[in-house]
C-alpha positions as CSV (number, residue, x, y, z in Angstrom):
1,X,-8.2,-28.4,-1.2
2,X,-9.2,-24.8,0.1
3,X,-10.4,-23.1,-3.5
4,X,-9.6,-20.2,-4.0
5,X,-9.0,-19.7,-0.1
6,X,-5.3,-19.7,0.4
7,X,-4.0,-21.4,3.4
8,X,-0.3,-22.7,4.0
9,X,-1.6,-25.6,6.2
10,X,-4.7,-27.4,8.0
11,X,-3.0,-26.9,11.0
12,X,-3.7,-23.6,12.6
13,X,-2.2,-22.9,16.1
14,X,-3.4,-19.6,16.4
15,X,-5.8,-17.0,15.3
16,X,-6.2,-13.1,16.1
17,X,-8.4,-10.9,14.9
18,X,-7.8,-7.4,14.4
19,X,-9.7,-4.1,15.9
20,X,-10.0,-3.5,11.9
21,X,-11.7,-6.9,11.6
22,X,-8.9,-8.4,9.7
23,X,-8.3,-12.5,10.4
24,X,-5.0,-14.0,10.6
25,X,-4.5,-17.9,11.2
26,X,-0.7,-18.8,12.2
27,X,0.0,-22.6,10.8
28,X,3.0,-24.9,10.8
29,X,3.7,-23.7,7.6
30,X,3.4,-19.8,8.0
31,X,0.6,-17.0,8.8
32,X,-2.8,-16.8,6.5
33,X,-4.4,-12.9,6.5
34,X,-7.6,-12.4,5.6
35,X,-9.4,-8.9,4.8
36,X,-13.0,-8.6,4.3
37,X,-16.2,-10.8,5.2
38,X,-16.2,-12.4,1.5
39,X,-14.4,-15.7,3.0
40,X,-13.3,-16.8,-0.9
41,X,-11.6,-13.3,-1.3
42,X,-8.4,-11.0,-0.1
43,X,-6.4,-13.8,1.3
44,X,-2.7,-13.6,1.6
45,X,0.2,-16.0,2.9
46,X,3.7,-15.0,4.4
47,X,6.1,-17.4,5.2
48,X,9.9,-17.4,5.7
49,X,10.4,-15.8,2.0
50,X,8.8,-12.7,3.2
51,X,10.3,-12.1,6.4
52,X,8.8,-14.4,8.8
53,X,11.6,-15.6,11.2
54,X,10.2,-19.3,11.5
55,X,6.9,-20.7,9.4
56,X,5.8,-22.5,12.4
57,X,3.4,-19.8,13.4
58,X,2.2,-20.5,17.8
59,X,1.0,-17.4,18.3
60,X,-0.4,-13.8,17.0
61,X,-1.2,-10.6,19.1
62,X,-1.6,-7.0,17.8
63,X,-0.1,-3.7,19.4
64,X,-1.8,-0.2,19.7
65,X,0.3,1.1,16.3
66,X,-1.2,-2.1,14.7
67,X,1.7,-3.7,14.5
68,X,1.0,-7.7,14.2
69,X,3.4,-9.9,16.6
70,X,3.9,-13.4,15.3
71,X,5.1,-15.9,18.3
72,X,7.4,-19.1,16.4
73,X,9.2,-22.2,17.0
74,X,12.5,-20.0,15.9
75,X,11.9,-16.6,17.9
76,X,9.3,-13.8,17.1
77,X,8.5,-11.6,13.8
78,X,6.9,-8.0,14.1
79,X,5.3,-7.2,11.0
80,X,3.8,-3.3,10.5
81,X,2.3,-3.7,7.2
82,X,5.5,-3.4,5.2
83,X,8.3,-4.9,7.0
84,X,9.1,-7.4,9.1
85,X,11.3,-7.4,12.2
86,X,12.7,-10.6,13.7
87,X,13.8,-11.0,17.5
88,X,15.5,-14.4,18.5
89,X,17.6,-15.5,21.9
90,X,20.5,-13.4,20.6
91,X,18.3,-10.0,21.0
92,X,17.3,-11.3,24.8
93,X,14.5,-13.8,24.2
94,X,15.0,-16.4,26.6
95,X,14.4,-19.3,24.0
96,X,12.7,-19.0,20.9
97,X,10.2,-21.2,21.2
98,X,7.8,-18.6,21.6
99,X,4.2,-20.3,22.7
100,X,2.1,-17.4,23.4
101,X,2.6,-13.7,22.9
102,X,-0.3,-10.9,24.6
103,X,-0.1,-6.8,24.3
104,X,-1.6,-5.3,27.9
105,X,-2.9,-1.8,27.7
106,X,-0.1,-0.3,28.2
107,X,1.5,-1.6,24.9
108,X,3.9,-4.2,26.6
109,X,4.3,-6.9,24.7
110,X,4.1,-10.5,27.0
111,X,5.6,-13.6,25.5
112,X,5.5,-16.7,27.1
113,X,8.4,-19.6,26.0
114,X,9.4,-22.6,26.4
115,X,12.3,-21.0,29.6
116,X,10.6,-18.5,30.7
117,X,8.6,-15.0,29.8
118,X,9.8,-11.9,28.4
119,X,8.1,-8.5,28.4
120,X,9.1,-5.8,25.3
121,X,8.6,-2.5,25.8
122,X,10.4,0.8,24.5
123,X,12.6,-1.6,22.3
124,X,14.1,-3.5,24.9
125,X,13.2,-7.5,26.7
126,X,13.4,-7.9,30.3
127,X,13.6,-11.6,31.0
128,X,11.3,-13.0,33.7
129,X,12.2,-16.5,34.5
């Protein structure tokens, strides 16, 4: 038991923190965010139900626009704070099992998966394999 600290899971596979200091903690069983440095406070879970494309979360990165990019076991979720956005093998992943995901500084978006990597940029994947 976590108190009042609200986490889908004990098993976290990832973890990024934010440029705006906010935590999030992808699990098995969906992402955890938390806002603030009061650890029992502002924590919020989102899972399949909200938009989340798979619950089992491998991977988190942040773009320049803030958006958050959530790597899964069933393809990858863009959320902007609002909305989510899912992207699987039929939008030109090349599997999605999705391990890792990275943003470089030109705001590509890198995934790494279990056939091969795929870059994002101005809306489109180029597959690298």
């Amino acid at each position: 038991s976590w108190g009042p600290i609200l986490m889908p899971s004990d098993k976290v596979y990832s973890i990024c923190i934010t440029p705006d200091r906010t935590q999030w903690f992808g699990t098995d069983r969906g992402v955890a965010r938390h806002i603030g440095s009061n650890t029992l406070e502002k924590w919020t879970i989102f899972n399949t139900g909200h938009g989340l494309v798979d619950n089992f979360v491998q991977s988190i990165a942040v773009d320049k626009m803030g958006k958050m990019w959530f790597g899964t076991k069933g393809g990858i979720s863009v959320y902007d704070g609002t909305s989510w956005t899912s992207f699987t093998e039929k939008d030109g992943l090349n599997s999605n099992n999705v391990r890792c995901i990275a943003v470089d500084h030109d705001d590509v978006v890198w995934m790494g998966t279990d056939k091969g990597i795929n870059s994002f940029c101005n809306g489109k994947f180029t597959s690298y394999q």
